[in-house]
N, C-alpha and C positions, 0 to 999 in steps of 0.2 A: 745862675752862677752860685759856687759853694761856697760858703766859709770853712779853712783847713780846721781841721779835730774837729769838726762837725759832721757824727757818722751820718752817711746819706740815707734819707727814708726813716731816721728816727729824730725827727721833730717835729713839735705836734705846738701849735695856737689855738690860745682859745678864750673865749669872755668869760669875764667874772664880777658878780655885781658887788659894788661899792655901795652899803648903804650909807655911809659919810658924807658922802658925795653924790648919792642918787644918780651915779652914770656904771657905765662897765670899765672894765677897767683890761686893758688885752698883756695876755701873760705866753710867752713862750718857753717852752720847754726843749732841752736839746742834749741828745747824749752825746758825751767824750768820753778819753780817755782822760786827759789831763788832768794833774792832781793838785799842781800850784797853785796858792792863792794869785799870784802875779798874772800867772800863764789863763786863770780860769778868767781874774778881771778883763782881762785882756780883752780873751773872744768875745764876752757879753758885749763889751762897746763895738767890738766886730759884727756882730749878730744885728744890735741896734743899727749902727749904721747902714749895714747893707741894706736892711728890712726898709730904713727911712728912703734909701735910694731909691729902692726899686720899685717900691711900692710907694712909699710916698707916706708912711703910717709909720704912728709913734708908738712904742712898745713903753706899755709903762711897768716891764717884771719881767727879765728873762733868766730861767733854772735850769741852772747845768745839774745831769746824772747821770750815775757809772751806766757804763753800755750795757744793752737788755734792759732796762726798766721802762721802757715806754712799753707799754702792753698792745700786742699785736693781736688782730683778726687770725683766726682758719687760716682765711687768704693773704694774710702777709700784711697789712695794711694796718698803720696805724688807727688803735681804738680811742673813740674819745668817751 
């Protein structure tokens, strides 16, 4: 299932280590259009919660960007 203003195929998860905290810490990334501060709050708790639903996992950073900036494969495919 999608969350709306989240273009399909460009969102990318990934670990990042915390040395503060000596664990990872999971960040998602997700392109919109959206440009309000309000509208952008919005989806990030849209995004966490689905993510918590569905999967059952806690997002601890998720970063809204203008559409195109996730950098794609040849093949179409999100590059990490």
């Amino acid at each position: 299932n999608m969350v709306p203003h989240v273009r399909k195929g460009c969102v990318i998860a990934f670990g990042v280590q915390d040395p503060k905290i000596a664990t990872e810490q999971l960040v998602v990334v997700a392109e919109t259009q959206l440009s309000s501060t309000d509208e952008k709050n919005n989806l990030v708790q849209q995004i966490i919660e689905k993510i918590n639903l569905e999967l059952a996992i806690t997002i601890d950073q998720v970063v809204l960007v203008r559409p195109h900036s996730v950098p794609k494969t040849s093949s179409g495919k999100s590059r990490r």
